[in-house]
N, C-alpha and C positions, 0 to 999 in steps of 0.2 A: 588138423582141423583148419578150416580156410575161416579168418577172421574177417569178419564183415565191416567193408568201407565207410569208414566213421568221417565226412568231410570237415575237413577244418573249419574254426568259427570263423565268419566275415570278418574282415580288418577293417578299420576306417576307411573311409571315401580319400582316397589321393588329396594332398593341396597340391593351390596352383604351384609352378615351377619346380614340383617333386623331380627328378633327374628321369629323362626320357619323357614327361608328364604323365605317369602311370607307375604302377606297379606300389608295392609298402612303401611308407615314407622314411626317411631319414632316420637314424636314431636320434633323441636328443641328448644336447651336452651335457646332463645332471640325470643324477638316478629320478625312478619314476616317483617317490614319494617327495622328491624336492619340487622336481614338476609339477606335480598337484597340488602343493601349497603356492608356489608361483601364480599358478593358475586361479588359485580362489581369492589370493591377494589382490590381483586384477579383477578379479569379478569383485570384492569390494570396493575398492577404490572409483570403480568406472559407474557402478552404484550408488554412492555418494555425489561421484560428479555431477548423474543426471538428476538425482533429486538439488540440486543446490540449482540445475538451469530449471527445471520447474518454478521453484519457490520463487526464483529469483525473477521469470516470468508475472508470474499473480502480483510479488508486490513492486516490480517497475507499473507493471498497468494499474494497478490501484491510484498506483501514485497520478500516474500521469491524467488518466481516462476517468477513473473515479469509480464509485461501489465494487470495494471488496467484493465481495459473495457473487455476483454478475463475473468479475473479470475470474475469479477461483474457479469455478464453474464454467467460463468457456475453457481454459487452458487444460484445466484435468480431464475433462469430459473428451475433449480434442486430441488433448497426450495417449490418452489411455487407446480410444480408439486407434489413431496410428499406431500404438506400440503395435496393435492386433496385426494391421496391415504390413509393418516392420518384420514380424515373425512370419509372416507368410513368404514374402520376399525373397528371407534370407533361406527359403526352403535350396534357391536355386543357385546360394553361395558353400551350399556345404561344401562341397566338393572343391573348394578352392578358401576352406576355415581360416587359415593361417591367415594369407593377404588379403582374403576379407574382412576378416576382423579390425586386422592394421591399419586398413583404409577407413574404414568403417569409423575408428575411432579419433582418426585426424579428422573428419569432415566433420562428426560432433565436437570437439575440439573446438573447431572455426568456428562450424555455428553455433553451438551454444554459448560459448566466450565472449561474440562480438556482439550478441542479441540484442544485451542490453544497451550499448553504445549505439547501434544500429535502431533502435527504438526512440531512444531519445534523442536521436541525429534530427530524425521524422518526426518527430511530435515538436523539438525546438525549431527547424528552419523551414515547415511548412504551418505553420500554426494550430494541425494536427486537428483543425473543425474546420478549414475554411475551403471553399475552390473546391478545385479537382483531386485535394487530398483527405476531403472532411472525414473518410473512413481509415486515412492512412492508418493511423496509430490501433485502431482494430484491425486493422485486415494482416498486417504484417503480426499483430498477437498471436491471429490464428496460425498464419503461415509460420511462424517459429514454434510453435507450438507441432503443426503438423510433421514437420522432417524435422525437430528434433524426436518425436516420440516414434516415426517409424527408424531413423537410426536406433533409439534404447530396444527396440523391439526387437529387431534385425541382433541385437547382443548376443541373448540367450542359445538361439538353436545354435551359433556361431562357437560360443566357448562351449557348449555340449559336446560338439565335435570335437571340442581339442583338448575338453582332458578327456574325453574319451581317447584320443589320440596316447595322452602321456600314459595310460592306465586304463585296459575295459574292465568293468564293472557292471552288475545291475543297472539300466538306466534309470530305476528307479530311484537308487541309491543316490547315482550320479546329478540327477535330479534336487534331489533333497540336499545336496551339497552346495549347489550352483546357488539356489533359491536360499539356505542359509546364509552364507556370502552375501548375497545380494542385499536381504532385507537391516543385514549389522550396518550393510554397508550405506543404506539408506535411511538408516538413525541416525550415525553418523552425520551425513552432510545436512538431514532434516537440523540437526543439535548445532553443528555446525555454522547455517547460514544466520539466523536469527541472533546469534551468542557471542559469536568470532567474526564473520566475514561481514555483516551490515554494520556493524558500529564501529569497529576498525580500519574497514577497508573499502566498505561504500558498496550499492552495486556494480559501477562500474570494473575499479580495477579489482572487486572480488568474483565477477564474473569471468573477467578475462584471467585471474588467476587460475581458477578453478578449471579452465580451457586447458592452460598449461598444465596442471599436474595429468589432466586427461590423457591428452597427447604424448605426455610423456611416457606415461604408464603404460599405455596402448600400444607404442614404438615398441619399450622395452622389452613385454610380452612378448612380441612378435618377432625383434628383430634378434632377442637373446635368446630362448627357448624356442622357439620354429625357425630358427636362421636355414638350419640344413631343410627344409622342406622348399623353401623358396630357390628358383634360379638367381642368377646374381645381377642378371637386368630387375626381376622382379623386386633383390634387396634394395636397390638403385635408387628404381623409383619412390618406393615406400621409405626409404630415407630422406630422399629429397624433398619427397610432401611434407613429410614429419617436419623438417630445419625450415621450410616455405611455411608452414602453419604459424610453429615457435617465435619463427619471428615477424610475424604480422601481430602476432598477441601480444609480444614482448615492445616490438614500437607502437603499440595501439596501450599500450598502460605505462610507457613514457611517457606518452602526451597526455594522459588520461587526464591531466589536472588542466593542463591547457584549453583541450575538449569540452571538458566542462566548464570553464570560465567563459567559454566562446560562446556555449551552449545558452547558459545562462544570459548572457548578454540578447540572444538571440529572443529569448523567451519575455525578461525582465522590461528588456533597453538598456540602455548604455549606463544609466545611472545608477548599478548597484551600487550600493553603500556599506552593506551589511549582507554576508550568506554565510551559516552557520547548519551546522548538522547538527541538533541537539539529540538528549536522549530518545524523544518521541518522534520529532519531523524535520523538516526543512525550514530555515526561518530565514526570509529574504527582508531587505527594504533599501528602497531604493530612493531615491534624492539626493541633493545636491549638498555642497561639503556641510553646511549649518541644518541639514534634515528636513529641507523643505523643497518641494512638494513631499510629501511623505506618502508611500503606499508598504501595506506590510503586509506581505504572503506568506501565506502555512502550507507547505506542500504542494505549493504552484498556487493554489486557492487565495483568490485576493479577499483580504480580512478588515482590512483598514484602506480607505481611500481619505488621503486627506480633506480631498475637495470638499467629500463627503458626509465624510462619519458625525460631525457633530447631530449631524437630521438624523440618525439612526441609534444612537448613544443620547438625545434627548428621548426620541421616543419612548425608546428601554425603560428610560427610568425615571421619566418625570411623575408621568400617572402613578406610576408605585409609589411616590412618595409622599403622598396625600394622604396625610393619617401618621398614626405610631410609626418612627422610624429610629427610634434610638438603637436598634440590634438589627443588621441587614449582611446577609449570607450571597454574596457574589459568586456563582457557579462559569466557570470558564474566566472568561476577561483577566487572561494572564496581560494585555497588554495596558492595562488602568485604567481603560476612556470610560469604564462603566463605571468605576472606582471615583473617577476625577466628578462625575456627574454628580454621583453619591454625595461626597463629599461637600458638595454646594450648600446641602442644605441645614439646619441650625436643628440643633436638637443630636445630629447623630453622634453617638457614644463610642461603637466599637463597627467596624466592617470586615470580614474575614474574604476573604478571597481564593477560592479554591480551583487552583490551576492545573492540569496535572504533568504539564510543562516546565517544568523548573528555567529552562533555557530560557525561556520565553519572559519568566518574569526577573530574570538577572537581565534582561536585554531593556525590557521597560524600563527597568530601575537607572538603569547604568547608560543608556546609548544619548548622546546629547538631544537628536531629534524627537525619538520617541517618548523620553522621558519630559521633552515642553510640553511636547503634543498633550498628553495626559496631566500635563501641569503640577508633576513631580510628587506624583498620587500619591507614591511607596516610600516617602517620605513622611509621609501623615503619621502620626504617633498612634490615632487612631485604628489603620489598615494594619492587617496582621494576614502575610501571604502564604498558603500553605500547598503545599505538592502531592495529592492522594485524589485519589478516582471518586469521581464525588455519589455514585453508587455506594460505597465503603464507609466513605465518611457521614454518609447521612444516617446509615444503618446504628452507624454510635452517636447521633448527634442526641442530645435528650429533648423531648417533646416540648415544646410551644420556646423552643430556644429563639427562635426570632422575627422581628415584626416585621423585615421585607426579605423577598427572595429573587433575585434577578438571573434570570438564566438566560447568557451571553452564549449561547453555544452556535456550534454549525449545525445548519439546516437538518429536519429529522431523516432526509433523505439520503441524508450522507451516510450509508451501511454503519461506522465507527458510535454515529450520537443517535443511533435508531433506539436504544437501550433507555435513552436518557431524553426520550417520548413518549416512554411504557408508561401505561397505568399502575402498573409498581413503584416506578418510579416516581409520578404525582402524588401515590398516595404515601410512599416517604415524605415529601414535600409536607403533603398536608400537618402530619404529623408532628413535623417541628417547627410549620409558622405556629406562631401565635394567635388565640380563637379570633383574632379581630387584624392578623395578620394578610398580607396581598403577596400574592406573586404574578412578577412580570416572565411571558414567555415570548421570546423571537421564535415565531412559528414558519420564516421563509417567506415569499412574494407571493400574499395574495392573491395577484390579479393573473400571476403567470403560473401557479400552482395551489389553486383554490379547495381542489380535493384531499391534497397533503394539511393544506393548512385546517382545513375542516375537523381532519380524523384528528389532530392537537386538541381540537375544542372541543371532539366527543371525549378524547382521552380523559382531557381535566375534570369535565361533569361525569364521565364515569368513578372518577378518584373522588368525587365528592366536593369540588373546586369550581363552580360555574363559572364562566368566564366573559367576559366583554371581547369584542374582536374592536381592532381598527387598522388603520395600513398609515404610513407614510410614504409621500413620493420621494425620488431621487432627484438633485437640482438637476442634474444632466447625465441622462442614460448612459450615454457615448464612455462617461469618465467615471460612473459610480455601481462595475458591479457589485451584486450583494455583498457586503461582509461577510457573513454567514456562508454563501455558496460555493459549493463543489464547482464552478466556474472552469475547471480544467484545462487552465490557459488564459491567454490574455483575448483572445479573438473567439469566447464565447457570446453570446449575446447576452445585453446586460439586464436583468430582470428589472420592470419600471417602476419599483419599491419595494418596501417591508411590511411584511404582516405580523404584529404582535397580540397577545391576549393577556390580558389583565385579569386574573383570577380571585378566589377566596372564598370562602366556606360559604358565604351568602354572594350574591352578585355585586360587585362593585359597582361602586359610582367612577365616571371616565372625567378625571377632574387635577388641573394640576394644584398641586401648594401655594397658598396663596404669601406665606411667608418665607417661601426660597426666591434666591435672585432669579428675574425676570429670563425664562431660554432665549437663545439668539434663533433660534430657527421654531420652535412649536407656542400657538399659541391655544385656549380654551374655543375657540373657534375654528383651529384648523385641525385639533383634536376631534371635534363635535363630527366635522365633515372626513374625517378618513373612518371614523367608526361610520358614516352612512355606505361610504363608500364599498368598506370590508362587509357589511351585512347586504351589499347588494349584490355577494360572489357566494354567498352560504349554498352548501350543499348538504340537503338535509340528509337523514335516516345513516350515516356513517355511521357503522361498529368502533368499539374504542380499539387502537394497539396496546399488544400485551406482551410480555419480554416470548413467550415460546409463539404469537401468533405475531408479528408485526406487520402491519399496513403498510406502512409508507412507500 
């Protein structure tokens, strides 16, 4: 009986420099089940990698640019898509799996590594809003974002090929192998970046580390398990990329501390004084050796101007303190100026101060400048400073606990204090002033964002809180942006004052104490005239913000 020609299964697509370039590949140097754990090893590790330059994308741009949720959403939405266009791509490197991969994974390597360095090169020594670069620091977002995500893309059909290579199987199976790998691998570096590599190692040289184990890993795949597939010009080159990559990431995180002292200089001036990485932010200030001129920034975000702050730190909190003050709950103002205001007046008993900064308020206490400036707040036997999310802590706080409420925060527009705009959160507030209780709100620059401030004054009469509006000016634009604002650099424009709201169960009267020492900068007539002022920017008929619907 003539048995019928049964053709052999297709064998993998040739890599490049296979001997002759054609025909079966190589054997490799280890059995086939060692090679497939090799192989899913590298598909975790290269998975971790690229989620750590994601994550590590979204919060350099937050930092730098400002609103989380905006900058998270272009980068994933951006990533995701190229990955699509990455896998299309690499339809036309199967055939050469091995040294495409290899290569593949030195260029991510570089770029992903040096992103971060490379971002904040652009944002420090162009001023990242001004001239012919005012988009730099977005446009280069997206652009890293674009060829890093079609390299991760270009990944998968690429190792598909090669442990099909080491082992055919189902490619369904082989599939479901890849994608488990991938996804551990991408807990990993998600658990990773936030845990280990930001509060250890910074973005910088945790970016550019994270290059290097790429690179490494990428090489070793390739240059140990597919060695005999490649020609030996091709091992060559693909070594020599690899050792070119290594050590452009290896001298770019020797100087990484230099870079960024330059950087800062670039960003700050000359006169740092003070740069600290605390648990939550960045904490700069900068002045001369006795802390004067004093400015002090959270996250690039200028918070304090010396020139300034006392006109914004009276406003705060002089009006609230007309009437009952012996029990007054400080929300933010880890740096004491709203504390030192407080303080002025006769009567008060206890001030708690709810930070959630701890850095922040060891630097007030302790720094020679900042600690005058505030007039050695946290010294008061009175102030008692506490570190907890003031969402959390109000939830415990027991009702009518106390008779002012000053909320020092940044602007509601800043994504991070949108939470702590909410009508939830006003009507905690409500809760634990006292029935004949005031709270004071920094609602951002009136006159430059009147709709934002608006939807604050629907929020509080929605929570049951009617409100008074007024604004104060700034003595000089040029030298006093907001405290409060997301500001994202120094060559923002500077908003041309404060808008704050004076709240309480019934409408307050806009009135300072007439038994605290006399302000250096507000008086009952220049009070009288920014509340006409703020009421001639009202924007009627605003919806209130609500923690799952936010406005701002």
């Amino acid at each position: 009986m003539i048995e019928p020609h049964v053709p052999a299964p297709p064998g993998p697509p040739p890599s490049w420099g296979a001997p002759g370039g054609a025909g079966a590949p190589a054997p490799l140097p280890v059995r086939p089940g060692t090679g497939r754990f090799l192989v899913l090893a590298g598909v975790f590790v290269c998975a971790a990698c690229g989620l750590v330059y994601e994550l590590e994308l979204v919060a350099l741009a937050s930092y730098l640019i400002g609103d989380s949720v905006t900058q998270a959403s272009v980068v994933l939405s951006v990533m995701v898509f190229a990955m699509g266009l990455g896998s299309l791509a690499a339809k036309r490197l199967r055939r050469f799996a091995a040294a495409g991969f290899g290569a593949l994974e030195a260029g991510l390597a570089l770029v992903g590594g040096s992103s971060a360095m490379v971002l904040y090169a652009v944002f420090a020594w162009t001023g990242g809003w001004g001239g012919l670069w005012a988009d730099g620091p977005r446009v280069l977002l997206v652009g890293f974002s674009l060829t890093i995500g079609v390299l991760i893309g270009a990944e998968v059909p690429l190792l598909m090929e090669l442990i099909q290579r080491v082992r055919r199987q189902d490619p369904g199976g082989a599939v479901a192998d890849l994608f488990a790998a991938d996804y551990v691998g991408a807990l990993v570096g998600g658990l990773a970046f936030p845990f280990v590599l930001l509060p250890f190692l910074g973005q910088l040289t945790g970016a550019l580390l994270t290059g290097t184990v790429n690179a490494v890993v990428g090489a070793a795949l390739v240059l140990g398990l597919f060695r005999r597939d490649l020609t030996r010009r091709a091992r060559w080159l693909l070594l020599t990329a690899n050792v070119l990559v290594l050590a452009l990431l290896a001298t770019a995180t020797v100087l990484a501390d230099d870079f960024e002292r330059a950087a800062r200089h670039a960003v700050y001036g000359q006169d740092v004084r003070v740069a600290v990485r605390t648990d939550v932010q960045e904490v700069v200030l900068t002045g001369d050796a006795d802390g004067r001129p004093l400015d002090l920034f959270l996250d690039g975000r200028l918070r304090v101007s010396d020139s300034d702050e006392r006109r914004y730190h009276e406003a705060l909190v002089r009006p609230a303190m007309d009437g009952p003050h012996a029990r007054v709950l400080i929300l933010g103002g880890g740096d004491g100026l709203a504390a030192r205001e407080v303080l002025r007046h006769p009567g008060v008993r206890r001030v708690d101060v709810v930070e959630p900064d701890a850095g922040l308020v060891r630097l007030a206490r302790n720094d020679p400048g900042l600690s005058a400036l505030n007039e050695h707040a946290y010294g008061d036997p009175r102030l008692h400073a506490g570190t907890a999310d003031a969402f959390r802590r109000l939830r415990s706080t027991p009702s009518a606990a106390y008779d002012v409420v000053i909320s020092d925060l940044p602007d509601p527009d800043i994504t991070a204090s949108t939470k702590l705009y909410s009508q939830e959160f006003y009507g905690l507030l409500r809760r634990v002033l006292a029935p004949d209780g005031r709270l004071a709100v920094h609602a951002g620059p009136v006159a430059d964002r009147p709709r934002t401030f608006w939807t604050v004054d629907a929020t509080l009469r929605a929570a049951g809180l009617p409100a008074v509006a007024y604004r104060v000016g700034t003595r000089d634009a040029d030298l006093a942006p907001d405290p409060g604002r997301a500001s994202a650099g120094l060559h923002a424009p500077a908003p041309r004052g404060w808008g704050f709201l004076l709240a309480a169960r019934a409408a307050p009267a806009l009135r300072l104490d007439p038994a605290a020492p006399r302000p250096r900068t507000l008086t009952p007539e220049s009070l009288a005239g920014g509340a006409r002022d703020a009421a001639r920017t009202r924007v009627p008929g605003l919806p209130p913000s609500t923690l799952v619907h936010p406005r701002y």
